[in-house]
VEXDREN-92021 format. One record per residue: residue in three letters; x, y, z of N, C-alpha, C in turn. Coordinates in steps of 0.2 Angstrom, whole numbers, plus 5000, padded with zeros to 4 digits. Atoms other than C-alpha are relative to their C-alpha. Example, Ala and Ser with C-alpha at 12.3 -4.5 7.8 and 13.67 -1.06 7.14 Angstrom:
BEGIN
ALA500449945000506249785039500450065000SER499649944999506849955036499650055003
//
This chain:
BEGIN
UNK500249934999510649865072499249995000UNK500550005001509049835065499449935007UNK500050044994508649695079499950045006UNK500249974993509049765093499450075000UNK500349945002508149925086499149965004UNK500750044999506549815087499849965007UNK499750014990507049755105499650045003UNK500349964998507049915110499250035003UNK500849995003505249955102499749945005UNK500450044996504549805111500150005007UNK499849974991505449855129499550055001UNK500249964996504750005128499349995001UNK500650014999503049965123499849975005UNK500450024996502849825137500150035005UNK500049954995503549935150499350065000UNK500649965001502350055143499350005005UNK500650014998500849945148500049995006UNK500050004992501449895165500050075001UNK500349914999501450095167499450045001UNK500749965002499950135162499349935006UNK500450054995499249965174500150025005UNK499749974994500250035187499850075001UNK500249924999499550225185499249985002UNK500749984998497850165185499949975009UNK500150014993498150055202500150085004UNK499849954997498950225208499450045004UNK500549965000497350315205499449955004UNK500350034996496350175213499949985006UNK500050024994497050125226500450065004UNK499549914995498550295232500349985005UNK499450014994499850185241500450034997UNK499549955003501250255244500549924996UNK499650045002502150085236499749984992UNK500150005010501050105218500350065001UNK499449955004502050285219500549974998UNK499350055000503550175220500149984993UNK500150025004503150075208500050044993UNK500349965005502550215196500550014998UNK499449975003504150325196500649964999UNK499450075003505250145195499850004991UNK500049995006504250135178500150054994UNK499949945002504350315174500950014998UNK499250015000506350295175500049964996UNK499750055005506450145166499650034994UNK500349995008505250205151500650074998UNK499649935002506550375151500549974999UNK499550045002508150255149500049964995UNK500150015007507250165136499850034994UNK500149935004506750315127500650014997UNK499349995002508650365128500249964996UNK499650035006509350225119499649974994UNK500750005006507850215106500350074998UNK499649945004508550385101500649984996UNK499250005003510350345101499849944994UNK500050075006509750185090499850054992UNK500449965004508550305080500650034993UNK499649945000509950435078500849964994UNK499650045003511350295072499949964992UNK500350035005510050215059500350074995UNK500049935004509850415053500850014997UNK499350005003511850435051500249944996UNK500050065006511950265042499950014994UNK500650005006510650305030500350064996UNK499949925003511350495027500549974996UNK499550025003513050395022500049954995UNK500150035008512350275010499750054995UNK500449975003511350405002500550064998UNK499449965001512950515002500549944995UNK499550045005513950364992499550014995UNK500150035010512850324978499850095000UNK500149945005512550524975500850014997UNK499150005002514650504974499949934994UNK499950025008514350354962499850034994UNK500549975007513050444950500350024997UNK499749955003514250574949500649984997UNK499550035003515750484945499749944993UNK500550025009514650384931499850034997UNK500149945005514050534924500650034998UNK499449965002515750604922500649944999UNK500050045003516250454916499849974991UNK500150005005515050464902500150034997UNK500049965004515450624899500650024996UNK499449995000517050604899500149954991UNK500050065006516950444884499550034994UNK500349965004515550564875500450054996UNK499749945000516850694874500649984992UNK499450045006518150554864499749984995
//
């Protein structure tokens, strides 16, 4: 998870810069084939945006349900103790 996570990040990022080298030819030069180009990169940086969420979003659900067991063990060890306090 964490892996491909870091993939992503590094897809988007170099996508990113062709983007931004390809917006500045845009503004440079104003063919019609750096439009082409542009909205090819504009696509592809919105696809990997998407699954940069879904990865994001995945990690977040993980993370809730680890963070959900151990306040289920605390509670079961506290009531454990209290239960052995009690005898």
């Amino acid at each position: 998870m964490i892996d491909k996570d870091e993939e992503l990040h590094r897809e988007l990022m170099a996508t990113f810069r062709k983007y931004f080298e390809e917006n500045q030819q845009w503004f440079n030069d104003d063919t019609y084939a750096s439009t082409i180009r542009l909205r090819h990169l504009l696509s592809d940086i919105r696809h990997i945006c998407s699954a940069r969420r879904k990865a994001i979003r995945l990690w977040q659900v993980e993370k809730r349900a680890q963070l959900d067991e151990r306040k289920v063990r605390r509670a079961q060890k506290k009531a454990q103790g209290d239960s052995n306090d009690t005898n």
